[in-house]
C-alpha positions as CSV (number, residue, x, y, z in Angstrom):
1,X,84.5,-6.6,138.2
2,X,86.5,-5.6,135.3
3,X,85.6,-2.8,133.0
4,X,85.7,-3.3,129.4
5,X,87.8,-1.3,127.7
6,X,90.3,-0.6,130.4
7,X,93.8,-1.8,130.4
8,X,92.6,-4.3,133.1
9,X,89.5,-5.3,131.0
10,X,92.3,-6.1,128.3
11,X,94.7,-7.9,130.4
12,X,91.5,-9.9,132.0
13,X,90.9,-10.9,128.3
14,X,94.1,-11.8,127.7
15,X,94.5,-13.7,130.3
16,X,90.7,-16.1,129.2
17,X,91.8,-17.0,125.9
18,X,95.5,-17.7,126.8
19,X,94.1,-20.4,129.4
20,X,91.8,-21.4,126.6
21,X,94.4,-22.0,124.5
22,X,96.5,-24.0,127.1
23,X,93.3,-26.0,127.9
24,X,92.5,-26.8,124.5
25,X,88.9,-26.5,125.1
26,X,86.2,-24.0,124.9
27,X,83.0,-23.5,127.0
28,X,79.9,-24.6,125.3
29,X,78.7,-21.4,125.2
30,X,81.2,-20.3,123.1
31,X,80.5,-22.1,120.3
32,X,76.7,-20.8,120.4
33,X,75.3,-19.2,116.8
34,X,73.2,-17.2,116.3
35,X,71.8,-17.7,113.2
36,X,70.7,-14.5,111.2
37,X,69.2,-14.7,107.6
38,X,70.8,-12.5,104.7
39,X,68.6,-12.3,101.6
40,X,70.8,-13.1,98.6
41,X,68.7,-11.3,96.0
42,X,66.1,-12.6,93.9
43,X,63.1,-13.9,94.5
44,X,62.1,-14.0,98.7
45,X,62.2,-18.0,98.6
46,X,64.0,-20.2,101.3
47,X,66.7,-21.1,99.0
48,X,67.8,-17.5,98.1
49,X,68.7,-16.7,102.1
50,X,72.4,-17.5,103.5
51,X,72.5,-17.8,107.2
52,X,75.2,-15.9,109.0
53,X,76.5,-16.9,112.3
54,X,77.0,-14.7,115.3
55,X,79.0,-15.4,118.3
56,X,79.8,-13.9,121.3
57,X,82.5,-11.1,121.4
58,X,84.8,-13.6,123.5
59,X,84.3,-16.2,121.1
60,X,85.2,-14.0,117.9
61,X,88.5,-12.8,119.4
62,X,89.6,-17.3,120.4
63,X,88.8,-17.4,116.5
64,X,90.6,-14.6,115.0
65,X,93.5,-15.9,117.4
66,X,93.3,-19.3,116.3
67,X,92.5,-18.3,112.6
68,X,95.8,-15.7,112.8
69,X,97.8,-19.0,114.1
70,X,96.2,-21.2,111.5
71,X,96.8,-18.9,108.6
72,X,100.8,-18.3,109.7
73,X,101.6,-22.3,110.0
74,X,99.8,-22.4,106.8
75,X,101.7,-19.6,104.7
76,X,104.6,-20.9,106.6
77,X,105.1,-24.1,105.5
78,X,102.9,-23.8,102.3
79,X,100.1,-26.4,103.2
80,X,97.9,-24.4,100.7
81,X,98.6,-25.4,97.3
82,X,99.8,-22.4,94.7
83,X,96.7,-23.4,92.8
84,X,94.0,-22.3,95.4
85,X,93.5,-18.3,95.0
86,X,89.8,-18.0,97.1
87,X,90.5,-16.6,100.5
88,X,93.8,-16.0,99.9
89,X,95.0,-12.5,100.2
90,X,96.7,-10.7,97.6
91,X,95.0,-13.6,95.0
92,X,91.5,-13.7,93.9
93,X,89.7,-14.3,90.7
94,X,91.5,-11.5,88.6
95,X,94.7,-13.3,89.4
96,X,93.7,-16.8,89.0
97,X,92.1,-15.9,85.5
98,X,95.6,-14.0,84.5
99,X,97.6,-17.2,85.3
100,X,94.9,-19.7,83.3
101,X,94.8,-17.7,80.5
102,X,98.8,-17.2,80.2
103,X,98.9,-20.7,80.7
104,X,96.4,-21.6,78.1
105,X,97.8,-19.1,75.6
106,X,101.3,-20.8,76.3
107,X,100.5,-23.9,75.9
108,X,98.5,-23.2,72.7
109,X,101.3,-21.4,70.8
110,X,103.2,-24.9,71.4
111,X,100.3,-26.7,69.8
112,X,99.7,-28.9,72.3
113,X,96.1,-29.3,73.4
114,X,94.3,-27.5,76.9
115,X,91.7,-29.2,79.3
116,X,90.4,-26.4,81.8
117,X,88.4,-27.2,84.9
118,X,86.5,-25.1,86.8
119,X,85.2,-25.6,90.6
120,X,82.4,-23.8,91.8
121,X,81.6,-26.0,95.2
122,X,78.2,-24.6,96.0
123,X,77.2,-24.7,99.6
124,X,80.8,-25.2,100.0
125,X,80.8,-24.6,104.0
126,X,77.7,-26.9,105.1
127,X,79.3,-29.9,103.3
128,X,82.2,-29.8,105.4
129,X,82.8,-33.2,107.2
130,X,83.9,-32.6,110.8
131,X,86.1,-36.1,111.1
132,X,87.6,-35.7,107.1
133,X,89.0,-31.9,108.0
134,X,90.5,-32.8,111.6
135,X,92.1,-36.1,109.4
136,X,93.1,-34.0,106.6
137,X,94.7,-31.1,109.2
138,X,96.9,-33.7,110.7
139,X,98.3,-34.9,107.6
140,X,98.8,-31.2,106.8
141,X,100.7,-31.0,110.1
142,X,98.4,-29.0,112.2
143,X,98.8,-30.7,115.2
144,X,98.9,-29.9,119.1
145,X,97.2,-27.0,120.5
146,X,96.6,-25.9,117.4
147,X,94.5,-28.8,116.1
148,X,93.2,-29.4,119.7
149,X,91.5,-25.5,119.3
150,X,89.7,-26.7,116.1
151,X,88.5,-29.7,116.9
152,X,87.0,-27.9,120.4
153,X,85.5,-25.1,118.2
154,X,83.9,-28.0,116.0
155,X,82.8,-29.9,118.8
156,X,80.8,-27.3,120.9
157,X,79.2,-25.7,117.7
158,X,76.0,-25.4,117.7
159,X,73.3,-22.9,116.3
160,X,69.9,-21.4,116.7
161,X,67.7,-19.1,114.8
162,X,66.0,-16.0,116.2
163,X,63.6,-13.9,114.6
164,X,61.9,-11.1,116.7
165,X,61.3,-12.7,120.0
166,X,60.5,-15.9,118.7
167,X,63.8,-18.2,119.0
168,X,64.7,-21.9,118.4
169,X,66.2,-24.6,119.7
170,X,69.9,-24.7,120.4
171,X,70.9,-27.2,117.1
172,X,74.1,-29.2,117.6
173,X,76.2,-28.8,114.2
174,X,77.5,-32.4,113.3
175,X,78.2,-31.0,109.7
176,X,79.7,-28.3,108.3
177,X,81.1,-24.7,109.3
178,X,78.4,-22.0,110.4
179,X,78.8,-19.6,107.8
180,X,80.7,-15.7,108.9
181,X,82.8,-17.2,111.3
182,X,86.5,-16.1,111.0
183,X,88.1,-19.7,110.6
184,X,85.9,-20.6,107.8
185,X,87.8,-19.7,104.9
186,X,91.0,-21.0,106.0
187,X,89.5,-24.7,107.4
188,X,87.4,-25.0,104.2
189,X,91.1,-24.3,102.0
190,X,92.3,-27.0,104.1
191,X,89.7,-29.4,104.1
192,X,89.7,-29.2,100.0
193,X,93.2,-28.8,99.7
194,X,93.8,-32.1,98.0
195,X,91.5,-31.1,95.0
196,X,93.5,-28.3,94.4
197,X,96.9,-30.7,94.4
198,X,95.1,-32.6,91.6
């Protein structure tokens, strides 16, 4: 037996999600969510809850390391389009607003006339089609382990909801990202990147 926290207990880990990696598969269990609501404010209806995902300590840190690889390629060789500012660090909506309003003020002072769109993509994560991101990462490049690691994580998600000691069903996801996981925000930029190149 290992103990956690212990040079070993690091090394042991270490040594799991390298032959994960080489593999390029994960157990089921892994990809087990549990499901906890958040209230979003408002009025206590269904609608106004999100539902976070938790995983297993094992399965966050194959995540971060295949979100950290993910996120390098990515800034790398600039698969994410100068346009997209959400989940990108350093950018967010103070910058994005800066560079539409310069650009609208330019553009203005030369008289010539300014079309702005705005995309708000509500429920953004659950609409994610498994088959249309793994397509749209290969023609992005993400190939290999690399994409072999996603499409594992996607295949063996699955979710359940627990409140008290009253729990459901495991519940294969066939569509979407489970909400609070660490790849999220980089698979979603890559799934929507060609709305951004538009």
């Amino acid at each position: 037996m290992v103990e956690v926290g212990t040079d070993a207990g690091a090394q042991q880990c270490l040594r799991v999600l390298n032959a994960l990696w080489v593999r390029g598969d994960v157990t089921r269990s892994m990809g087990v969510s549990r499901l906890t609501p958040k209230h979003k404010g408002g009025a206590v209806t269904a609608a106004r809850f999100r539902y976070l995902g938790v995983n297993s300590a094992l399965a966050r840190l194959y995540h971060l390391m295949v979100t950290e690889r993910l996120s390098t390629y990515a800034r790398r060789t600039g698969i994410i389009p100068a346009t997209q500012f959400g989940f990108q660090q350093h950018r967010g909506c103070i910058d994005a607003l800066f560079v539409a309003h310069s650009a609208r003020s330019r553009l203005l002072a030369q008289g010539q006339p300014v079309i702005t769109g705005y995309i708000d993509a509500e429920a953004a994560y659950p609409s994610v089609e498994h088959d249309i991101l793994l397509a749209q990462l290969l023609r992005s490049g993400v190939k290999g382990r690399l994409w072999c690691a996603v499409r594992a994580t996607l295949a063996t998600s699955s979710v359940y909801l627990k409140f008290g000691k009253v729990a459901t069903k495991l519940i294969k996801v066939t569509r979407g990202l489970v909400e609070g996981g660490s790849m999220c925000p980089i698979l979603y930029l890559l799934y929507a990147r060609d709305v951004a190149l538009q």
